[in-house]
N, C-alpha and C positions, 0 to 999 in steps of 0.2 A: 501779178502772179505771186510776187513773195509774199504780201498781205492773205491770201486766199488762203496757202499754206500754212501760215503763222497763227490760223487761226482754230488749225488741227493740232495745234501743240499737246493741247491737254491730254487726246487720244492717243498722240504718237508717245507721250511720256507713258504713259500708262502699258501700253503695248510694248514698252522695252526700244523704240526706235529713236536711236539718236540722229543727227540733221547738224547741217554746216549753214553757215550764214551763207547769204548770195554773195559770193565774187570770193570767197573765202573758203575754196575747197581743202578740208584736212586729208584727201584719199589719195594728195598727189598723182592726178591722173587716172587712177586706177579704171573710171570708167570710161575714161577714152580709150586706155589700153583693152578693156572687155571692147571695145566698139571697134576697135582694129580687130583685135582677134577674130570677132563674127565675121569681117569682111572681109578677111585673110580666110579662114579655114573653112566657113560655109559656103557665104555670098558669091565667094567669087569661081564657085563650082558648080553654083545651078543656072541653070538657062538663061539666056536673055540679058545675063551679066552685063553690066556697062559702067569701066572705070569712071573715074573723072577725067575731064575730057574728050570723051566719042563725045564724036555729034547725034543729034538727037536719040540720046540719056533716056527718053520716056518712049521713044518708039521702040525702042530696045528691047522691052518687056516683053516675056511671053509667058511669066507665071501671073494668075488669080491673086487675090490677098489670100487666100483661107490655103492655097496652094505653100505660098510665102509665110505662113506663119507655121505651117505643117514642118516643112523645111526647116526653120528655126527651131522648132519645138523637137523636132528629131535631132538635133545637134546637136542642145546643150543638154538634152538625156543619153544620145550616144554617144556623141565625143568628148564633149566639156566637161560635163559633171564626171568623167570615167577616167579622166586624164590626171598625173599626177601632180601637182603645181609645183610650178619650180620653188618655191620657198617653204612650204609648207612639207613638199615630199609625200602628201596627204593627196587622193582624189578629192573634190568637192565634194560627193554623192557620199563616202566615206566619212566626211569630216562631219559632214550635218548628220547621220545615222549614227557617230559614235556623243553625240551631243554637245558636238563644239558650238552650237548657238542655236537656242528655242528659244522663241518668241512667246512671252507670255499674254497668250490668247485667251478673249474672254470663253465662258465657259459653250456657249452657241452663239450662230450666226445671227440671230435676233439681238443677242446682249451687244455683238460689234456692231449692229445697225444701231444702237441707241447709242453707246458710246460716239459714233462720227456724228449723228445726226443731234444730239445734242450740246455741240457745240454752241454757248450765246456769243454773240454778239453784238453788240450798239450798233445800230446804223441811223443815219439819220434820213428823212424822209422830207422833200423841199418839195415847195407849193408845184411847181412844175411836176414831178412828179420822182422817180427811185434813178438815181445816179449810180451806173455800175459798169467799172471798165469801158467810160468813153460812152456807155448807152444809156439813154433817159426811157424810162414807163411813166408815160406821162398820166396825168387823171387824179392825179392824189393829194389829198390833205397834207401839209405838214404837221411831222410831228415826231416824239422817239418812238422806237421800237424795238423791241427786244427778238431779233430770228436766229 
């Protein structure tokens, strides 16, 4: 997976997105603490809820995915992004409206699909066939190529 990633660097640089190496997080926690919070202030108020621990965790369910992401999507526009952070003293929703961080986006959705999709890289291609993550497409020439 880190190789997949590594290999958007050029679009993430270009887009303003900075990135931590694997095992080497600079956010000290930060998205664990967002991932408590969700399961603290949403998750654990909609239906179906199952800590760790109940027994059968999956039968537990009674929301849909599109239910469950509805949920989600209602929280961090009603509650999260509205709330004021404790460091900042700033809501989030506030902090991104007064221009505390824009991502410099290309100019249309076309320009960002060439920018991802034109990333090269070297792969190599063995007589067996395309090796990737553990899977062979077998049938092919070897040889380089440039995708």
């Amino acid at each position: 997976m880190h190789k997949i990633v590594s290999s958007l660097d050029p679009a993430l640089v270009t887009l303003g997105v900075q990135g931590t190496k694997k095992g080497q997080p600079h956010g000290h926690g930060k998205i664990e603490r967002l991932i408590g919070t969700v399961n603290q202030m949403c998750l654990a108020h909609l239906p179906g809820y199952a800590p760790r621990g109940t027994c059968d965790r999956a039968g537990q369910a009674t929301l849909t995915l599109p239910q469950l992401d509805a949920a989600i999507g209602r929280f961090f526009h009603q509650v999260y992004n509205q709330r004021p952070h404790s460091e900042t003293k700033t809501a989030p929703q506030a902090r991104w409206e007064a221009g505390a961080f824009i991502p410099r986006m290309p100019g249309s959705l076309e320009q960002l699909d060439l920018l991802l999709l034109t990333v090269a890289k070297r792969r190599k291609i063995h007589t067996d066939g395309i090796h990737f993550l553990s899977t062979s497409l077998s049938g092919m020439v070897m040889r380089w190529a440039s995708i």
